[in-house]
VOBA-1610 file (N, C-alpha, C; in pm, whole numbers, padded with zeros to 5 digits, always signed):
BEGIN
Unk+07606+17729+11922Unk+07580+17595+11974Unk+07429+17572+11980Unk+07365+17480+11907Unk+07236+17441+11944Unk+07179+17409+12056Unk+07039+17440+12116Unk+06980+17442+12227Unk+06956+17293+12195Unk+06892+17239+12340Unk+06841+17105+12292Unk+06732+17059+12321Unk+06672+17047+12237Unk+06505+17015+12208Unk+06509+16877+12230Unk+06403+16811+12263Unk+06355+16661+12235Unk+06324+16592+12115Unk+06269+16705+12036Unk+06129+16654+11875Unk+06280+16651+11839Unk+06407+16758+11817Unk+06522+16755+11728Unk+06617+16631+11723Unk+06642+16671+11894Unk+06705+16490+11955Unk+06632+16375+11857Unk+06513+16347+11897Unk+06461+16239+11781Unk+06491+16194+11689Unk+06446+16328+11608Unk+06487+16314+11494Unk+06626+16260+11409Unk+06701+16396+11519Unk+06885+16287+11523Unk+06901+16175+11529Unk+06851+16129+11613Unk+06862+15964+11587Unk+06829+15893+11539Unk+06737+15960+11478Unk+06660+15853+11346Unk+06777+15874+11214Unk+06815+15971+11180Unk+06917+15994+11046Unk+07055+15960+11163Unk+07018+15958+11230Unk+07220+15892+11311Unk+07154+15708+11244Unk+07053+15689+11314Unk+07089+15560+11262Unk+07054+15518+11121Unk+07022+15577+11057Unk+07002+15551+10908Unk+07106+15539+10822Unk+07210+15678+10892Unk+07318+15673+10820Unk+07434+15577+10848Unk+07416+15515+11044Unk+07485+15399+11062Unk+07527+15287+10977Unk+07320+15268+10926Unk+07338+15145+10834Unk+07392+15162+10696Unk+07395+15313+10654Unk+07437+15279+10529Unk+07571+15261+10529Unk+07652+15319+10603Unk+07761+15317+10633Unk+07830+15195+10681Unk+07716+15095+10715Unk+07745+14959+10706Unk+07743+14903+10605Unk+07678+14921+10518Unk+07705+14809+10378Unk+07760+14880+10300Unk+07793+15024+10310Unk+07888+15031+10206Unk+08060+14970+10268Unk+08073+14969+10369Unk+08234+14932+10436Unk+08207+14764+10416Unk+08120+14747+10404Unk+08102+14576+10408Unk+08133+14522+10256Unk+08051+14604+10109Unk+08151+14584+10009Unk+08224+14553+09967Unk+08309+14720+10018Unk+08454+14725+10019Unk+08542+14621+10040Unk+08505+14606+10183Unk+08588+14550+10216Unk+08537+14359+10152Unk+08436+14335+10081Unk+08450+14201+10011Unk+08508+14225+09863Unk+08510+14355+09826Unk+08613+14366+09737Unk+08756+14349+09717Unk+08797+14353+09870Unk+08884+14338+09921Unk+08947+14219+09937Unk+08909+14149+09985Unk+08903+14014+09973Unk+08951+13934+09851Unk+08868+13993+09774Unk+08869+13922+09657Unk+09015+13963+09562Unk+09042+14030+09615Unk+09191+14104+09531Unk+09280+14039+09612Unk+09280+13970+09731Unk+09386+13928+09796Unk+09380+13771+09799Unk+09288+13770+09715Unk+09276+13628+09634Unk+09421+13573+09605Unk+09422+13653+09474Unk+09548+13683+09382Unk+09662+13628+09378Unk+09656+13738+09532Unk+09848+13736+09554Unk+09864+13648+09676Unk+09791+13576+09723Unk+09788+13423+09794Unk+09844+13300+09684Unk+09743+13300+09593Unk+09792+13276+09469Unk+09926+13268+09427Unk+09945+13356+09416Unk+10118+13413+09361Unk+10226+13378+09443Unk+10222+13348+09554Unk+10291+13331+09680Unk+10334+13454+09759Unk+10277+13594+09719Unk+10291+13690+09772Unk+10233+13716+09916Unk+10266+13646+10005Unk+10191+13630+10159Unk+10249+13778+10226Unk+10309+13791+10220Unk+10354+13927+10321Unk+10257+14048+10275Unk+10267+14073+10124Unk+10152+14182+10064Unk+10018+14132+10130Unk+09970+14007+10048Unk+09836+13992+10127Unk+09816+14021+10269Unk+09937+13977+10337Unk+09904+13996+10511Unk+09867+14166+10562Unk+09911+14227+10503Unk+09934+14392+10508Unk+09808+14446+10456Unk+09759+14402+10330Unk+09607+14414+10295Unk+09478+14394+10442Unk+09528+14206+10470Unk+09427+14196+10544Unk+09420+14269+10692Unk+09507+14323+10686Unk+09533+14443+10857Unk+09410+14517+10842Unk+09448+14607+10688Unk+09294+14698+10698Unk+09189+14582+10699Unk+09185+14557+10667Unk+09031+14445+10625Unk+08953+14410+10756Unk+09069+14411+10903Unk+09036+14333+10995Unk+08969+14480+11077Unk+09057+14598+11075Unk+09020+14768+11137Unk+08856+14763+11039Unk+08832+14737+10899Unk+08739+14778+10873Unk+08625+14658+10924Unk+08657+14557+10969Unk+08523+14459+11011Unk+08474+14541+11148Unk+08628+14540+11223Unk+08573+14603+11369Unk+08488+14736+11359Unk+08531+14824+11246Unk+08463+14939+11258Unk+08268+14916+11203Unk+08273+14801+11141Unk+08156+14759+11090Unk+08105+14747+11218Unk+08139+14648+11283Unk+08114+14603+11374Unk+08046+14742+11507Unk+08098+14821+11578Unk+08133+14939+11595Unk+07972+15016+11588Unk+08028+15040+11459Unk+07883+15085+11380Unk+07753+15001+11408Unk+07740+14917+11404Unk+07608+14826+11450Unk+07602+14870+11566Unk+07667+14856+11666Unk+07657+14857+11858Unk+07670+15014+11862Unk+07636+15118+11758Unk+07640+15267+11827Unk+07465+15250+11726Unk+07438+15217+11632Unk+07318+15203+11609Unk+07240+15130+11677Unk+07259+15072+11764Unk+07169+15008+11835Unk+07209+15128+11982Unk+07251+15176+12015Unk+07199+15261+12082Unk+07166+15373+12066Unk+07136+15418+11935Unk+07062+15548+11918Unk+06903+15483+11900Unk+06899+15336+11865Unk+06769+15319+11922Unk+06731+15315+12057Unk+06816+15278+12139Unk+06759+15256+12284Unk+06760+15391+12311Unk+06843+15527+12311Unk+06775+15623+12340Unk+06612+15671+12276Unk+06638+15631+12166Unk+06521+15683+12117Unk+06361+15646+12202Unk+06425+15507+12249Unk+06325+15458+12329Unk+06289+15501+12501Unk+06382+15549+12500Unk+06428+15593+12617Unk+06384+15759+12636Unk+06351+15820+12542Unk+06332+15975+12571Unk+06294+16004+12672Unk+06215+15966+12742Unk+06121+16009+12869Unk+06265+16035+12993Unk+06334+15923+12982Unk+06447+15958+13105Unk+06503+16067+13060Unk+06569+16122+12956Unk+06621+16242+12945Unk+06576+16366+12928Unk+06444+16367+12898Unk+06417+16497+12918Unk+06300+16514+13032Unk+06305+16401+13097Unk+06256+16436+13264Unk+06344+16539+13338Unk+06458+16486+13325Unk+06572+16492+13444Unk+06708+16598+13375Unk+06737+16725+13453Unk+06858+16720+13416Unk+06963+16695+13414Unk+07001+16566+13451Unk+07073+16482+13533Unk+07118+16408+13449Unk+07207+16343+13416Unk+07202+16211+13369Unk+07177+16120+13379Unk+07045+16031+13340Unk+07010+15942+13463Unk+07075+15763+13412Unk+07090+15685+13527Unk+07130+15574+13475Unk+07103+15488+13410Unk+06987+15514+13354Unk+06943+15414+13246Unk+06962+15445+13064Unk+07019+15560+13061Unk+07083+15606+12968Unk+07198+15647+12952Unk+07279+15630+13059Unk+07444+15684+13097Unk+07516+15609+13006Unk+07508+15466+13023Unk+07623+15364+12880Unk+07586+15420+12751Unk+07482+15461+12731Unk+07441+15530+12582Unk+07505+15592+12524Unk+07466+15702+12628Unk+07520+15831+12620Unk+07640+15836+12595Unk+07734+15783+12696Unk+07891+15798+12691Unk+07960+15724+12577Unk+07872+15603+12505Unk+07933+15544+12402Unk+07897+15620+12276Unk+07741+15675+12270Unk+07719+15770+12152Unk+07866+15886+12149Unk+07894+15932+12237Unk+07955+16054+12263Unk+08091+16026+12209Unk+08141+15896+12277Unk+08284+15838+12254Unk+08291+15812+12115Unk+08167+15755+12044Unk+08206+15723+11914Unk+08187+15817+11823Unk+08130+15963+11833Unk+08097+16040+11784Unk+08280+16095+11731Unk+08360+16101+11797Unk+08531+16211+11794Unk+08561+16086+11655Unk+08529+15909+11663Unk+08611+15835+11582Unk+08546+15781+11491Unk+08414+15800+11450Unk+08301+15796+11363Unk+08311+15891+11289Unk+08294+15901+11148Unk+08285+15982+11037Unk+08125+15977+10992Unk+08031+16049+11128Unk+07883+16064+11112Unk+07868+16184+11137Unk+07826+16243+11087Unk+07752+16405+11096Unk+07643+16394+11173Unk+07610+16300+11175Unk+07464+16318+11236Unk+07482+16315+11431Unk+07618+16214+11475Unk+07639+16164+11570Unk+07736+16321+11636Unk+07791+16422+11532Unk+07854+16516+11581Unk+07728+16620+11639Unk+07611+16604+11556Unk+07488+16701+11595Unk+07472+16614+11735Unk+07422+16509+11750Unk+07381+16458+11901Unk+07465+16488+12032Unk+07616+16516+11988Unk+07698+16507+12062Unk+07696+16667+12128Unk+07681+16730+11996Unk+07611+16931+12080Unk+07504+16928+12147Unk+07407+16878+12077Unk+07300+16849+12190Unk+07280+16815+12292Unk+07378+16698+12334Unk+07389+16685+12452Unk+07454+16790+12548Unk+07577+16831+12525Unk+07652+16961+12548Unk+07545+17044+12588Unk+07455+17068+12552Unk+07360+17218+12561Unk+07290+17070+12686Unk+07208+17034+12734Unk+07153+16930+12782Unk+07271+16894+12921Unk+07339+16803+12897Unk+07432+16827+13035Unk+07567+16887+13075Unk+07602+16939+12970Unk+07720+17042+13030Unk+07840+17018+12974Unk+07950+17054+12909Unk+08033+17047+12866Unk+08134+16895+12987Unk+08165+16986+13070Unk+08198+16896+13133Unk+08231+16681+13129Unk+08117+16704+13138Unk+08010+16581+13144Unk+08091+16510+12967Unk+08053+16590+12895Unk+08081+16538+12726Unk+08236+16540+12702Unk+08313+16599+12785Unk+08475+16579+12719Unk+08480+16476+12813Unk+08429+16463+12935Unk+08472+16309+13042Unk+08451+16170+12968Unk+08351+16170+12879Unk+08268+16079+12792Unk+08370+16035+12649Unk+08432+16177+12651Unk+08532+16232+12484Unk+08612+16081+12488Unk+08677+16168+12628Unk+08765+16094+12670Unk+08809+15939+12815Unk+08655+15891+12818Unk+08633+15811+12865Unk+08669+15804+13021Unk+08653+15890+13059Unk+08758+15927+13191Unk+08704+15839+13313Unk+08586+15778+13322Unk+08535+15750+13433Unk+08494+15599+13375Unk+08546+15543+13309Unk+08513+15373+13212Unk+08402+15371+13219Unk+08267+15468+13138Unk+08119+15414+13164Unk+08095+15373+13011Unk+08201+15441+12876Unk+08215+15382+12753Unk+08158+15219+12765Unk+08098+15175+12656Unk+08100+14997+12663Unk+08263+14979+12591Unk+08301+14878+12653Unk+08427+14814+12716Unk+08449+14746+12546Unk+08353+14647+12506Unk+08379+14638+12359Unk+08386+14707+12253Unk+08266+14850+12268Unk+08308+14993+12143Unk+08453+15005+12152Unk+08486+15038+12299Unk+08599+15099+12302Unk+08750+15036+12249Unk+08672+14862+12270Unk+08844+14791+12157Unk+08822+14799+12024Unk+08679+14786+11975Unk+08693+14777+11821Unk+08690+14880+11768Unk+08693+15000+11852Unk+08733+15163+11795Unk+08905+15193+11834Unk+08957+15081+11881Unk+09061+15142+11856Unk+09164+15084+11775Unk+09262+15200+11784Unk+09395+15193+11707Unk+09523+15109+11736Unk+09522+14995+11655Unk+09657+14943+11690Unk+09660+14807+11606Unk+09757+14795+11544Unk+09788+14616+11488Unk+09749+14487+11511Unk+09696+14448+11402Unk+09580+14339+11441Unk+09700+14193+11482Unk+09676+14106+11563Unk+09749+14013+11603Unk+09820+13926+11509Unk+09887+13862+11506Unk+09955+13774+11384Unk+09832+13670+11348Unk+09803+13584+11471Unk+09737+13516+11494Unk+09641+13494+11439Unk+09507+13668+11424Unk+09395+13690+11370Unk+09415+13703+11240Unk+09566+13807+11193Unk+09580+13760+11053Unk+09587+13620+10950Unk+09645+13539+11024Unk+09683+13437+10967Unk+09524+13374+10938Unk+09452+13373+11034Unk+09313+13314+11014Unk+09247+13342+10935Unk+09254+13513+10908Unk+09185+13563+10777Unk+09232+13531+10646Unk+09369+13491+10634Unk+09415+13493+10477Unk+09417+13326+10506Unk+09370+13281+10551Unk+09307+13123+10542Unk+09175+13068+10496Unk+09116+13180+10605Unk+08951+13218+10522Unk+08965+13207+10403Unk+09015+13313+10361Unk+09030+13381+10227Unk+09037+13270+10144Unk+09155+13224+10129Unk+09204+13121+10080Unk+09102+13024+10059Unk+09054+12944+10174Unk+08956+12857+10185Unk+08829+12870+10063Unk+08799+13063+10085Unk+08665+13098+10013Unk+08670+13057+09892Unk+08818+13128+09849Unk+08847+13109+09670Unk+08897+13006+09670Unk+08928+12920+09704Unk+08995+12750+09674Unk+09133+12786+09590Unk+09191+12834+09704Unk+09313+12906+09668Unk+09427+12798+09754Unk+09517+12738+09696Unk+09647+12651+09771Unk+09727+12685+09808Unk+09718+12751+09964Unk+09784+12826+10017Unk+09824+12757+10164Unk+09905+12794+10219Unk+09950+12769+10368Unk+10049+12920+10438Unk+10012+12922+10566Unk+10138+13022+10628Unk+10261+12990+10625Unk+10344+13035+10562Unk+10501+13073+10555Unk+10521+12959+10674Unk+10566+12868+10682Unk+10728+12823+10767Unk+10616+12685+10817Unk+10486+12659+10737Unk+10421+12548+10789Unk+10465+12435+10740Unk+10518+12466+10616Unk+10604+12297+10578Unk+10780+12304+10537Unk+10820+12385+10638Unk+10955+12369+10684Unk+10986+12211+10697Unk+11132+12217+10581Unk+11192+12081+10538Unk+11287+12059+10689Unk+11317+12121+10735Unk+11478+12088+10859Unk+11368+11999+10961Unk+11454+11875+10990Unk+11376+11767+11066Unk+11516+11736+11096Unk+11557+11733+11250Unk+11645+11618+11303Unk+11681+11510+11315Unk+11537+11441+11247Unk+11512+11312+11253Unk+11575+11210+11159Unk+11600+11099+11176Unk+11670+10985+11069Unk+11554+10970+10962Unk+11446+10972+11044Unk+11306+10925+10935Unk+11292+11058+10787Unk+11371+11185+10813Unk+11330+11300+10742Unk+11195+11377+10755Unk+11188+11359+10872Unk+11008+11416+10926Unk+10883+11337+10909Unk+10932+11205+10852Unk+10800+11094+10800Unk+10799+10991+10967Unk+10714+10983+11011Unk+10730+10880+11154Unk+10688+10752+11105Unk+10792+10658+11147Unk+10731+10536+11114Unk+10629+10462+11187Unk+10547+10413+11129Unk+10437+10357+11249Unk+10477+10239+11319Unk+10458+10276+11451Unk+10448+10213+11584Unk+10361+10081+11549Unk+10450+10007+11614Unk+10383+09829+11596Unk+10326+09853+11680Unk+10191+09756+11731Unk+10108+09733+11807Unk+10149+09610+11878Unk+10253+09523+11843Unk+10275+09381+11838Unk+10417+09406+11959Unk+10343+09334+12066Unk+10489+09348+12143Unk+10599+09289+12117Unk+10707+09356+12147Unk+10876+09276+12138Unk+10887+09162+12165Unk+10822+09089+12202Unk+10863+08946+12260Unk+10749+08888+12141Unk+10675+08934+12105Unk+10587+08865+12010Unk+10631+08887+11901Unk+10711+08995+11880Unk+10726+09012+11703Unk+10843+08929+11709Unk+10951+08885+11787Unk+11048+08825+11756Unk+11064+08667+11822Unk+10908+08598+11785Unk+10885+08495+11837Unk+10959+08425+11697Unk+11061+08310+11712Unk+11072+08249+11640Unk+11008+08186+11560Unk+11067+08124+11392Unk+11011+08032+11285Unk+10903+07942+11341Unk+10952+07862+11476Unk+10900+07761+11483Unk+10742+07756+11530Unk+10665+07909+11595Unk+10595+07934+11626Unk+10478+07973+11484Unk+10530+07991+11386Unk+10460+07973+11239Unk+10416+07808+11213Unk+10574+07758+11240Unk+10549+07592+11177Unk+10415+07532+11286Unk+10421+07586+11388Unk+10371+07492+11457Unk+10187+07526+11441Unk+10211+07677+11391Unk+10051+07700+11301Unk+09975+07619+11202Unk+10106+07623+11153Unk+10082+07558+10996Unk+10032+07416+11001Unk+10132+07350+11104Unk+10098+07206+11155Unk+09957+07226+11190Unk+09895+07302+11262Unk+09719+07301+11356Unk+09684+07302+11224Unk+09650+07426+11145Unk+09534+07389+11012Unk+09604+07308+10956Unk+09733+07231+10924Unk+09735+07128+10880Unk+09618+07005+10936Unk+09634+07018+11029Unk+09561+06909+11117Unk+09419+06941+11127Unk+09411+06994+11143Unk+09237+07059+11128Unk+09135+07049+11015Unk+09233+07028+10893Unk+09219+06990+10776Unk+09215+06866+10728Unk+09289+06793+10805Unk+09276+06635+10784Unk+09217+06584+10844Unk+09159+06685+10971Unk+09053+06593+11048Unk+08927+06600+10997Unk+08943+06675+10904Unk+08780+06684+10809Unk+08801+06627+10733Unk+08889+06570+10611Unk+08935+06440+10538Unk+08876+06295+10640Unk+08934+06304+10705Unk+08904+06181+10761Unk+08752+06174+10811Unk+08699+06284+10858Unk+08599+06256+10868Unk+08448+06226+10791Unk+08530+06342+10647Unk+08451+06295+10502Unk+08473+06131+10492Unk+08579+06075+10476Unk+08583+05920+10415Unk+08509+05855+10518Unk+08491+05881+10646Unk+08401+05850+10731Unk+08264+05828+10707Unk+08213+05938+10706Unk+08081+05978+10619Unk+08028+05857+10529Unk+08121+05894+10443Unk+08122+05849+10306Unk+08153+05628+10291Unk+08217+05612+10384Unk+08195+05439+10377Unk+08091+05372+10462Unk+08082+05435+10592Unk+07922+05364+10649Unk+07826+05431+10620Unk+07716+05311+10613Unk+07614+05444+10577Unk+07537+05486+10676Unk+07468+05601+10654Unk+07430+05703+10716Unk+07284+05682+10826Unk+07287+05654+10964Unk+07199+05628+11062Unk+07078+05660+10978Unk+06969+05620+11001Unk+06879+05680+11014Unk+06798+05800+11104Unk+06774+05897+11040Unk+06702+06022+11129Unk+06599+06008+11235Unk+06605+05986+11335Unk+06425+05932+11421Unk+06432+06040+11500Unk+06262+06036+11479Unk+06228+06200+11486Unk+06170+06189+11586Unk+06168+06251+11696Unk+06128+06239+11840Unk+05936+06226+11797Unk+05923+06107+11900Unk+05793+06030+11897Unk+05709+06163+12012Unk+05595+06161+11934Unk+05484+06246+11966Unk+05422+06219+12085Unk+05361+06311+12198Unk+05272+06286+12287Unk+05146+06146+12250Unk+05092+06156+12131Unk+04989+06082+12059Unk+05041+05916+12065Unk+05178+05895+11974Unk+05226+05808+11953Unk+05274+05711+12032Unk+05306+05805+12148Unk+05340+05717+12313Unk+05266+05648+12363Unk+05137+05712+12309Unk+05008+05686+12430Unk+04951+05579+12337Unk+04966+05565+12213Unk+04918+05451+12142Unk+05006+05335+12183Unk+05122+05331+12166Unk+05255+05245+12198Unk+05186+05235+12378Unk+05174+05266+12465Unk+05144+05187+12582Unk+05020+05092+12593Unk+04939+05229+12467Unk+04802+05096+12487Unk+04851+04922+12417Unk+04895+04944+12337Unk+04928+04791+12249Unk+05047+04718+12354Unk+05097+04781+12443Unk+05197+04717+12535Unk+05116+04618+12647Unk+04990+04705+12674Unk+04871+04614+12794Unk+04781+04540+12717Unk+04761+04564+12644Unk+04633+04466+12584Unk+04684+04337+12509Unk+04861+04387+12476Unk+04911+04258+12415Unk+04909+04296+12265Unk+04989+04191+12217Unk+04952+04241+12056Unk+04813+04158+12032Unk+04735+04262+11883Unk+04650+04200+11832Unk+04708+04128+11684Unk+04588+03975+11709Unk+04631+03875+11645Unk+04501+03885+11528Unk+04541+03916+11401Unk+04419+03918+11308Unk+04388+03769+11278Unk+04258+03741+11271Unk+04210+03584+11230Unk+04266+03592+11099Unk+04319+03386+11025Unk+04364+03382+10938Unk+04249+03427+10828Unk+04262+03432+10720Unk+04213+03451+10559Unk+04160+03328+10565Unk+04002+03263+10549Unk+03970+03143+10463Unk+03914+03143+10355Unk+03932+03110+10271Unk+03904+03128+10142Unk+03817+03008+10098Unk+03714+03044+10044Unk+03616+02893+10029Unk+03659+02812+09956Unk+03665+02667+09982Unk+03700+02576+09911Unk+03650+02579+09757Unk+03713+02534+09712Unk+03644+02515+09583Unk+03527+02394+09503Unk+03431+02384+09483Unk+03368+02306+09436Unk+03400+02269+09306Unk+03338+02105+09307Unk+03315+02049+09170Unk+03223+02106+09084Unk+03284+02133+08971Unk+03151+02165+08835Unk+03017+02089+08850Unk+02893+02112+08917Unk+02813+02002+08908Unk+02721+02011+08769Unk+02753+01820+08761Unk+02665+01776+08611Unk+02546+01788+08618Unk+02457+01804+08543Unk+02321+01768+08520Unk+02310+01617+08538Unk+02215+01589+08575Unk+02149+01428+08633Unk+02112+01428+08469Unk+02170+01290+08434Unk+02139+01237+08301Unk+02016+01129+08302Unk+01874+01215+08228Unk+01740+01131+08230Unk+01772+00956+08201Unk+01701+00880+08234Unk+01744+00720+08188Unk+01731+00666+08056Unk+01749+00608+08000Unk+01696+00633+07885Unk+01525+00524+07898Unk+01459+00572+07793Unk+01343+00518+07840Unk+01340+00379+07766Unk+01257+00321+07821Unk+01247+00131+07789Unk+01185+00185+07636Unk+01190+00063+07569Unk+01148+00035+07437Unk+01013-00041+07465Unk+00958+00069+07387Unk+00766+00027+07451Unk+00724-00090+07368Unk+00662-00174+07433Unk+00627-00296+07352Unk+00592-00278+07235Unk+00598-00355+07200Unk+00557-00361+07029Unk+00422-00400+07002Unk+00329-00327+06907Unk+00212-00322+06908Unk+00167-00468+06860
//
């Protein structure tokens, strides 16, 4: 059994979590390889095969899953060294760690997480590590402990996944018994739509049409008549509301009276005047 060092501890957790992650994308792949084959037989109408596929599919997300939340606490120990190799104790700020590293170490296929798990052994005591094995005192985290375990994934969660699925590949699929033909109904499962129009209104008699017909009848002739209206007198004149200016002119010509312009005289006309005709002159004596 290995003693347990600190520099070694370290180190463990640096290849515990290295190998976490690889161990994450290779199950992550897979399992979209997976997927993709159950394409297929969705396709085909083979739903029961596909459903049986996606069982594993759903154990391998959780274990993905799993795997992340035990790698994230081989970092927090790592960060954490100082509490554990202060104390030989277990102290509480590393106890959920501990007991979930430990727990997932028996259902994890990590070598690296089986070395941490001796180490600890040499560090706090056998004891202490089968209580942890086996969770005896619930200090495990409460979520490792469902997605590490064993048992049949719900109908429910299946059905959702081979919908996914479906959805991803644009695959025309539905769950078994969703378009079940047996309907009790007279309609054959089709509902007829609900009037909005109450009973007393939908079975208002003919005469409640005629008497429509009569209004835009009438409504219509009252614009006839009012065109030929229009159209034989003629049309007022527009007067356009008189201006502040225009008022005040109109009162002045109301006091002063109207103005009377003097008539036009036009000058008489004169006679052409003649030239004064010389006299004629006497006949001068005769010499």
């Amino acid at each position: 059994m290995p003693t347990f060092n600190i520099s070694k501890f370290k180190v463990e957790l640096k290849l515990a979590s290295n190998r976490l992650k690889l161990l994450q994308g290779k199950k992550s792949s897979l399992n979209l390889r997976a997927r993709r084959e159950i394409a297929p037989l969705l396709e085909a109408g083979k739903s029961e095969s596909a459903a049986i596929r996606v069982e594993n599919i759903i154990r391998e997300d959780l274990t993905i899953e799993a795997l992340e939340m035990v790698e994230l606490y081989c970092e927090l120990l790592a960060a954490r060294l100082g509490l554990i190799d202060q104390s030989r104790t277990l102290d509480p700020g590393v106890s959920e760690a501990v007991h979930s590293l430990i727990y997932a170490s028996t259902r994890v296929d990590v070598r690296e997480l089986t070395m941490l798990r001796e180490m600890l052994v040499a560090k706090y005591g056998k004891e202490m590590v089968l209580e942890a094995m086996e969770n005896g005192k619930g200090l495990v985290n409460a979520k490792l402990v469902k997605k590490l375990s064993v048992g049949v994934p719900p109908e429910s969660l299946v059905r959702v996944y081979l919908e996914e699925i479906a959805s991803f590949y644009r695959v025309d699929w539905r769950p078994p018994g969703a378009d079940s033909g047996d309907d009790d109904t007279p309609s054959g499962g089709l509902a007829e739509p609900a009037s909005d129009v109450p009973v007393d209104l939908a079975e208002t008699p003919v005469e409640s049409e005629s008497l429509t017909g009569l209004a835009a009848v009438g409504e219509g002739s009252g614009d006839e008549v009012e065109t030929e209206k229009d159209e034989s007198l003629p049309s007022a004149p527009v007067t356009k509301p008189a201006t502040a200016a225009a008022v005040a002119v109109a009162d002045e010509m109301e006091t002063e009276g109207p103005t009377v312009e003097p008539p036009i005289t036009l000058p008489e006309a004169k006679a052409p005047s003649k030239a004064p005709v010389a006299a004629p002159a006497k006949a001068k004596a005769s010499r």
